[in-house]
N, C-alpha and C positions, 0 to 999 in steps of 0.2 A: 482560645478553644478550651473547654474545660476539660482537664484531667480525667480519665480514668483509674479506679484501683483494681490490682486484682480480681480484688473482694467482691468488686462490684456484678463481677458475673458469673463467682464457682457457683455451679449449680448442678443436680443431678435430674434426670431425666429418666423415665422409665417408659420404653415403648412395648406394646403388646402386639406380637403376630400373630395372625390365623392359621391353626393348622393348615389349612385349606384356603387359600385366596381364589377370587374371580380372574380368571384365563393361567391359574398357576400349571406349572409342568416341575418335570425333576428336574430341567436345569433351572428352572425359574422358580421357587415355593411362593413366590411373593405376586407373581403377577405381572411383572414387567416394570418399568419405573414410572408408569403412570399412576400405579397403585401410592409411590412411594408419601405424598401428600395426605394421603387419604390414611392410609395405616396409622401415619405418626402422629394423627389429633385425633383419635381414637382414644378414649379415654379407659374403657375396658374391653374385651373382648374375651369372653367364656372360653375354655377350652382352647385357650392360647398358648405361646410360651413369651415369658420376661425377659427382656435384657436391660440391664440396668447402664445407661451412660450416663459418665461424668462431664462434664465440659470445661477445660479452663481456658481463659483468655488473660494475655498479661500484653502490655504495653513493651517492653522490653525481652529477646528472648533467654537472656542468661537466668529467667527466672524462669525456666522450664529445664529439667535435667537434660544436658546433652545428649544421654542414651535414648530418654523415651523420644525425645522429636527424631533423631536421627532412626531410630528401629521405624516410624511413622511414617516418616514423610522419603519423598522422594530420591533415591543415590546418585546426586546431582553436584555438580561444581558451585552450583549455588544455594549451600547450604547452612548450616547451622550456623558455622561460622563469618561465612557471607552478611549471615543477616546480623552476626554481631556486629561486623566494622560498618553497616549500616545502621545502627542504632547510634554508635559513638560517632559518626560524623558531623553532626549537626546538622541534617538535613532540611532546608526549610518547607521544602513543598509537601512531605508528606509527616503523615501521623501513622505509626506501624502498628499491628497488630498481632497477636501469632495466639493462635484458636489448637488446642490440643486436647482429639477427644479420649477418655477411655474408656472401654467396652469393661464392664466386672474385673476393675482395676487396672486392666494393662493397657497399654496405646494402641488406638485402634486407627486413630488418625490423624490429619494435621493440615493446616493452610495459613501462608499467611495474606493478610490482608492490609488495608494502607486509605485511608481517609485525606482527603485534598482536595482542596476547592477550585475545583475542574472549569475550565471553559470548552465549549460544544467548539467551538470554533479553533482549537487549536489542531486538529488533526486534516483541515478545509484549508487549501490554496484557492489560485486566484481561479475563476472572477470571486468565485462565491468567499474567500477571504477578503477583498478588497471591500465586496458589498456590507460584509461583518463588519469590518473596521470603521466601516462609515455609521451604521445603527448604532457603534459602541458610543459616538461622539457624545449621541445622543441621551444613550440610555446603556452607561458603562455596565450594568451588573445585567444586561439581556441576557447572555449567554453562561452565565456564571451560577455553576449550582455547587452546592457541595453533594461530595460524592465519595459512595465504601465502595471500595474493588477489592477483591476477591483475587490474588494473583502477587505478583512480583514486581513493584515498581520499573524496574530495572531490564527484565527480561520477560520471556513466555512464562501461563501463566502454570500452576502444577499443585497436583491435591494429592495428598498421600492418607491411605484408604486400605487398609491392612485388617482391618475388624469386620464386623456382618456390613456389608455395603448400606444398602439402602439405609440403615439405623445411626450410621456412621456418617452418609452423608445429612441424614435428615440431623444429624447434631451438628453440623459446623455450617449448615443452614438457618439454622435458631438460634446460635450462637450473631450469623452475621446480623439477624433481624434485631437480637438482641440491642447492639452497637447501635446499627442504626434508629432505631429509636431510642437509646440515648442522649445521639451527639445530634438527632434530628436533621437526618439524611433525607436528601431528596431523592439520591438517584443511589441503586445498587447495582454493581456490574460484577462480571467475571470477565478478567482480562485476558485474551488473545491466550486463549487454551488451544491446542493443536487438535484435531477430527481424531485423536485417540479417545479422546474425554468425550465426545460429543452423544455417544448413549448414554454415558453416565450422566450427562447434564441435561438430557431430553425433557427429564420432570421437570427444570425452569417454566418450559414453554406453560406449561401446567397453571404458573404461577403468576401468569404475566409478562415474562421476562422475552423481549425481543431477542432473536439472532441476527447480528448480522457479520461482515467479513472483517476481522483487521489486518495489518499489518502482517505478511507472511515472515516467516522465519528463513535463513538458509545455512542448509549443511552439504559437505562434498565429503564424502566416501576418499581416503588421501592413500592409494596401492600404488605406490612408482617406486623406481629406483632408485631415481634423480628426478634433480628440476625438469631437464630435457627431454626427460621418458612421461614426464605431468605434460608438460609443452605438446608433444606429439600427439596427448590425446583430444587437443583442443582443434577448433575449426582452424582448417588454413590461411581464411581471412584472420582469426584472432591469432593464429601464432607468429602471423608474416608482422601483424600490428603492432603485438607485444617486441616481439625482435627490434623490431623498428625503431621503438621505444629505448628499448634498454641499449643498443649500441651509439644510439645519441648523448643519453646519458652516461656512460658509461665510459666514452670519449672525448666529455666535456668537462668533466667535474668528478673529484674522485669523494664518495659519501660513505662517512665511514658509520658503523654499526655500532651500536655498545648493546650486549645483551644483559639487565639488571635485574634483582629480586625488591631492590629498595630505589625509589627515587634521589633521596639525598640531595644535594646540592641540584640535582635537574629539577625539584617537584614545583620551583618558580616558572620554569621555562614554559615546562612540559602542560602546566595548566595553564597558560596565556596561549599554548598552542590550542588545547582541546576547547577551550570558550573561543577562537576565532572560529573552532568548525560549529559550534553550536551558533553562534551568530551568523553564518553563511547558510542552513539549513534552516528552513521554513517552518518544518514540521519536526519538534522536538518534542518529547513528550518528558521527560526525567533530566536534570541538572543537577549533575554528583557536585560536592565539595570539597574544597583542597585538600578535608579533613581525609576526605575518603580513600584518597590514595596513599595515606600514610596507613592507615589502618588495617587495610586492604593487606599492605605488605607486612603489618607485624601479626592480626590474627591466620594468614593462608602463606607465611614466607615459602613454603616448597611448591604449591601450586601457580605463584605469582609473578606474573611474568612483562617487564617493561621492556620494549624495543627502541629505542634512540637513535634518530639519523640525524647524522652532521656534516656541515659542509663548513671546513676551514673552520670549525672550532664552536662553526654558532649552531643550534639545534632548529632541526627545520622539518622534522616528524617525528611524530610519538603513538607508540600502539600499547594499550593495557590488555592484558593478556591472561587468563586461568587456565592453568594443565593440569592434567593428572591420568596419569599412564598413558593411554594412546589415544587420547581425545584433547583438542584445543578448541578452546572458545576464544574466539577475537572481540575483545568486550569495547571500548572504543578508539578514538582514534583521534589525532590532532594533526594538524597540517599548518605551516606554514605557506598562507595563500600569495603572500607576493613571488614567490618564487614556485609554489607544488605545483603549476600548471608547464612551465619554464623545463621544468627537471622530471617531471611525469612520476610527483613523489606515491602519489593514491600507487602505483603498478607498482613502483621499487619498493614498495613495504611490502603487497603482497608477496611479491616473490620472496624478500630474505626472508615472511614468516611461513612462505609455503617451505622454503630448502630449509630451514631451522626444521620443522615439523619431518621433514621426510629423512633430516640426518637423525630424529628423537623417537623415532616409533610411535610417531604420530599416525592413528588411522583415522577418525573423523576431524574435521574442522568443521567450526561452526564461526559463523560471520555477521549472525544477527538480520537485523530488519535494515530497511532504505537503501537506494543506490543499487535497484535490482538488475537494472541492463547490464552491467559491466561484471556482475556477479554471475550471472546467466551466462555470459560468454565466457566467465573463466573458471564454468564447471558446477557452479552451484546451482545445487536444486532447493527448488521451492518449497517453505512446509505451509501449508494453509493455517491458518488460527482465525479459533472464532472468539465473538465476544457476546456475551449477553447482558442487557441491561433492561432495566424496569423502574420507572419513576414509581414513587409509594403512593403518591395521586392516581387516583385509577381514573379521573377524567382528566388528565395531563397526560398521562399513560399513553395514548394513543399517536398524541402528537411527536411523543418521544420517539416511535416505531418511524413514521414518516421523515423525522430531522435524520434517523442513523442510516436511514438511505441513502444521504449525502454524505455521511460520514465516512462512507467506504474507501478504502485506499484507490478505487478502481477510476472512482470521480475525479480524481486529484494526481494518478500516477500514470503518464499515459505507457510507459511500459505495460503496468498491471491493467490498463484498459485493454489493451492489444491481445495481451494473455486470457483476458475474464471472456473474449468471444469465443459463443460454438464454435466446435473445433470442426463441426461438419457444414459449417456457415462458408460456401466458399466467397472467396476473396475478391474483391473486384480489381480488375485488369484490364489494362490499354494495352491489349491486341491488336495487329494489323489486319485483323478484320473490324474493329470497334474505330480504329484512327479511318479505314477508309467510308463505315460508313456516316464519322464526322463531315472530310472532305463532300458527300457525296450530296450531306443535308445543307453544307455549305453553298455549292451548287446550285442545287436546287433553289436554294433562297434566293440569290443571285440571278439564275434566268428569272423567277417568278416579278424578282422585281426591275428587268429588263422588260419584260415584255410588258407589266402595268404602265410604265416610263413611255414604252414606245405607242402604247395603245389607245393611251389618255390622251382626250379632246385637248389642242394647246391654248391656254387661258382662259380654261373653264375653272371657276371657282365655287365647287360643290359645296362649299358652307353657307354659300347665300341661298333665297328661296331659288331665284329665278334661275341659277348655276345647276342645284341640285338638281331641280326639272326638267332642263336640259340635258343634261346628264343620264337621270333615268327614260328620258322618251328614245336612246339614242345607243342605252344598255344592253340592245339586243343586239344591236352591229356592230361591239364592242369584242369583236371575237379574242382579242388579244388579252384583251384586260383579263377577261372570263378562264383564259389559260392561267394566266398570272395567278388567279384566287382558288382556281384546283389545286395547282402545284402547291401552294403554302397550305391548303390542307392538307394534301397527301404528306408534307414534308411533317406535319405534326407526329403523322407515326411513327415516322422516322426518325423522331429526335425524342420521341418518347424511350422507343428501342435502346437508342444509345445510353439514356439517363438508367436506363434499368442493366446497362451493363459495367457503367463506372459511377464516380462520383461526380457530384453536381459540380463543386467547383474546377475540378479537373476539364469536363465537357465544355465549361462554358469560355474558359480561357483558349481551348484547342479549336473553337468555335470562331475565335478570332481571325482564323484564314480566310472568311468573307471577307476581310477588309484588303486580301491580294486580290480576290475571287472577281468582287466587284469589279473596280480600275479597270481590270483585262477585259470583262464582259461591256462596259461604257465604253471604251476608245474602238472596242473591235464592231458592235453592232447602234451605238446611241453618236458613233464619231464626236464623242469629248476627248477635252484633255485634258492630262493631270500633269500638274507642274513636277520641277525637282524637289519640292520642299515637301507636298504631299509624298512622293515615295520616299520618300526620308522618314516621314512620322511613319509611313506601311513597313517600313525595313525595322524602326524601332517594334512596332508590334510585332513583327515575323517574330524576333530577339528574343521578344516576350515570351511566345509562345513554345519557343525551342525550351527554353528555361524551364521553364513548367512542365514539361513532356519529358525532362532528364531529370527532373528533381523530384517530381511527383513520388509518391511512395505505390502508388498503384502499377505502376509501369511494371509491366510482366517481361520479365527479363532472357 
C-alpha cells in the first residue's frame, strides 16, 4: 500500500455563503443540508461571507496536538489516546487516518478514518455465506474491494463538529475524497453512526451514498443498589434462569476473580482466550493485536480495566474494559469454550462486571454489538446505527445499493429479524379456534374422500378410453362421488382460512391428523382394516404432530 505524507493533503480551502440561501430560515441560514453540496463548489458568490478552512490529515495521530483533536472531536473513552495505542499496535487490517479541520485557525472538527481491503461477504451468514464461499473458490477477489470508512475501526462511528457545520463537514468530506483518490478507493462508507448524526449526514444521500442498517449498539442505564436490586428489575423468566445459573455454578466450582489495569504475565492466556471467541464467531469485523493490549494499558492505565476468571489456577475468561467516572464500556471478551458452556462463563462475567460497576458508580454500561438476545433480557437497550456507502463507480453504484440490502444485520440475525417487524404487524397464532378449524378441514377431507371410495364404480379404470366413457355416461348417478368433489372444494376455503391465520409450515404438519381421521372413517363406513404396524406408524405421526404444536414458536400461549 503506498505511503502517505502529511504534506500530501495540507491544504486550505475557502468556502463562500450566501447571505440569503433557497428555503433558508433563522434557524437554518444555509438552507437545510441539501444546500450543503451545492454551497461548497461554488466558486464565488457576490455579496457573501468567507470562511477560510484548513484541513490536515496525518497517518498517525501524535502528529496532531492533543488539545486541538481533543477541544474537536468527541468526549468519549475512545479517544485521543485510544487511537494512539492503535497506531502502535501493529494493526494488519487497517491503515488509520485522522482528518482535522480548522475554521480561521482554530479546530473546528475531526474524524477518523481507516482504509482496508474489505470483503462484502464478511458481515453475510449462512445460506447466503456458504453460497459466497463457493464463488470465492472460483473467483477469490469477487467480493473484495478496497475501502475508506469514515468511523472507528473498533467501535460506533463519531464526528466531532464544533466550527460552522455545514463548512466543517463539507471539509472532512473533501478531505475523505481526497484519500480516496489517492489510494484509488473503490468504495467510501461511514461506519455504523447512531440516528444522532443521521440529519447531519442526510447530504450523503445527495451524493450517491446508500443508507442502510448496521450493527446496533447496546447500553443499559445501571441505578441499583445491588446486584439483587438489578436482578429484580429483570423478567421472572430471566431472573428464575439466571439464579439457576449461578447457584449451579457457584456450587460446583469455586472461580476466582482478579481485577487488573496490566495484563502481565496473563496477556499469553488472555489473547489465546479472546482468538478462540473470534474463531467461534461468524461475523467479526476488527482483529486487535497482542500489541494492543499492552498499549491499551500503558497509554489509558487509569481507564483500563482487565477482568480474569480462574478455575483452579488456569484462566478460563477474560473481559477488556475502559472506565471513566460513571460510565463502562465492555470492549471484548474471551472465553474458554471447552468449559464456558459447562460453568455458564458468558453470565458469571456479566454479573462480577455488572456488581464491580454498581460497587464503582458506574451509571451507564455499554456492551457493544452481537449476541443481542441475551443482552435484551438482561436489560440492554438497542441503539440503532447506520451506515452509508457509495462505490465511486457511478454505474457500479447501483448494484452496490442492492448487495447492502443483504448486508443487513436483519438478513443474518434472527433476533434483529424478529425485532426489524411492524410492531402493529400482528402475530400469527395457533388458537383453539385456528387448531379446531385444522381438525375440522381434516375431516372434511376424510369424509370427501370416503364417500369418492364408496361411490366409485369397482374396477373401472378412468384412464383408459373405454373406462373414462364409462365413467362419464354413468356421472350423473354418481350421487356420492359428486358430494365427495363439493366437499373438497368447499374444504379449499377452508384451509385457505387457516393458512391466513398461521404459518405454512406450522398448518401443514397439524394437518397431519388426517392420517388418525382416515383409519377411523375406512373401518367404520369402507369396513377395512388396519393392521398393528400401520397404527404404529399413525401413533408415530400423532408424536410428530404434538411436537410441533409445543415447539412451534406461533403457539399462542
Amino acid at each position: 500500500m503506498e505511503k502517505l505524507l502529511a504534506g500530501d493533503f495540507q491544504h486550505t480551502i475557502y468556502v463562500s455563503f450566501p447571505r440569503e440561501s433557497p428555503g433558508a430560515s433563522e434557524d437554518d441560514p444555509f438552507g437545510g443540508p441539501e444546500n450543503l453540496m451545492n454551497l461548497l463548489t461554488k466558486e464565488e458568490i457576490k455579496d457573501g461571507v468567507e470562511i477560510r478552512f484548513e484541513t490536515k490529515i496525518v497517518r498517525r495521530i501524535e502528529e496532531i496536538p492533543a488539545s486541538d483533536w481533543e477541544s474537536a472531536y468527541p468526549q468519549v473513552l475512545e479517544g485521543y489516546r485510544f487511537f494512539k495505542a492503535l497506531d502502535d499496535s501493529n494493526l494488519q487490517q487497517f491503515s488509520l487516518y485522522y482528518i482535522l479541520v480548522y475554521q480561521e485557525g482554530r479546530p473546528a472538527g475531526a474524524a477518523c478514518c481507516f482504509l482496508m481491503d474489505y470483503s462484502l461477504d464478511t458481515t453475510v451468514q449462512r445460506p447466503l455465506r456458504t453460497f459466497a464461499i463457493f464463488l470465492k473458490k472460483y473467483f477469490p477477489s469477487i467480493f473484495n474491494f478496497k475501502v475508506l470508512m469514515c468511523g472507528s475501526p473498533t467501535g460506533p462511528g463519531r464526528l466531532g463538529i464544533i466550527g460552522e457545520p455545514i463548512g466543517t463537514f463539507g471539509a472532512i468530506y473533501k478531505a475523505l475524497e481526497d484519500i480516496a483518490e489517492k489510494e484509488k478507493v473503490a468504495i467510501i462508507a461511514f461506519k455504523e453512526f447512531d440516528t444522532s448524526y443521521r440529519e447531519a449526514l442526510t447530504s450523503l444521500t445527495q451524493k450517491g451514498f446508500h443508507r442502510f442498517d448496521g450493527f446496533p449498539n447496546t447500553k443499559q442505564e445501571v441505578h441499583y443498589e445491588n446486584f439483587d436490586s438489578y436482578l429484580k428489575s429483570l423478567s421472572y423468566a430471566t431472573r428464575y434462569d439466571l439464579k439457576r445459573k449461578f447457584r449451579k455454578v457457584d456450587g460446583q466450582v469455586p472461580i476466582d476473580l482478579e481485577i487488573t489495569g496490566r495484563l502481565g504475565s496473563a496477556l499469553e492466556e488472555s489473547y489465546d482466550l479472546y482468538r478462540q471467541m473470534l474463531l467461534k464467531h461468524e461475523t467479526i469485523f476488527e482483529v486487535l493485536s497482542k500489541e494492543f493490549f499492552v498499549r491499551i494499558s500503558e497509554e489509558m492505565p487509569g481507564e483500563t480495566k482487565f477482568f480474569l476468571w480462574r478455575i483452579h489456577g488456569k484462566l478460563v475468561a477474560f473481559a477488556f474494559c475502559l472506565t471513566s467516572k460513571d460510565y463502562l464500556l465492555d470492549c471484548h471478551i474471551g472465553l474458554d469454550y471447552s468449559v464456558a458452556y459447562q460453568y455458564h462463563l458468558y453470565f458469571v462475567r456479566f454479573r462480577d462486571i455488572m456488581d464491580w460497576s454498581l460497587k464503582n458508580g458506574i451509571h451507564t454500561y455499554e456492551m457493544g454489538n452481537t449476541n443481542y438476545d441475551p443482552k435484551k433480557r438482561l436489560g440492554f437497550r438497542l441503539i440503532p446505527q447506520d451506515i452509508y456507502a457509495k462505490h465511486r463507480n457511478r454505474y457500479i453504484n447501483p448494484l452496490l445499493k442492492i448487495f447492502c440490502h443483504f448486508l443487513e444485520p436483519k438478513h443474518s440475525d434472527p433476533f434483529l429479524k424478529e425485532l426489524s417487524k411492524p410492531k402493529d404487524q400482528p402475530k400469527k397464532s395457533l388458537s383453539w379456534g385456528v387448531f379446531f378449524m385444522i381438525i375440522l378441514s381434516s375431516a372434511v377431507n376424510g369424509v370427501a374422500q370416503v364417500l369418492m371410495k364408496k361411490g366409485l364404480p369397482v374396477g373401472v379404470d378412468i384412464f383408459s378410453v373405454g373406462g373414462l366413457g364409462h365413467f362419464l355416461s354413468r356421472s350423473a348417478s354418481l350421487e356420492l362421488v359428486w358430494v365427495g368433489i363439493i366437499l373438497y372444494a368447499s374444504n379449499f376455503f377452508l384451509w385457505v382460512l387457516v393458512l391466513s391465520r398461521i404459518d405454512l409450515v406450522v398448518a401443514i404438519v397439524l394437518a397431519s391428523t388426517s392420517y388418525l381421521i382416515l383409519p377411523i372413517l375406512s373401518i367404520a363406513f369402507l369396513h377395512e382394516k388396519v393392521s398393528l404396524v400401520r397404527w404404529a406408524g399413525i401413533a408415530l405421526i400423532m408424536l410428530g404432530v404434538y411436537f410441533v404444536s409445543q415447539s412451534s414458536e406461533e403457539i399462542k400461549k
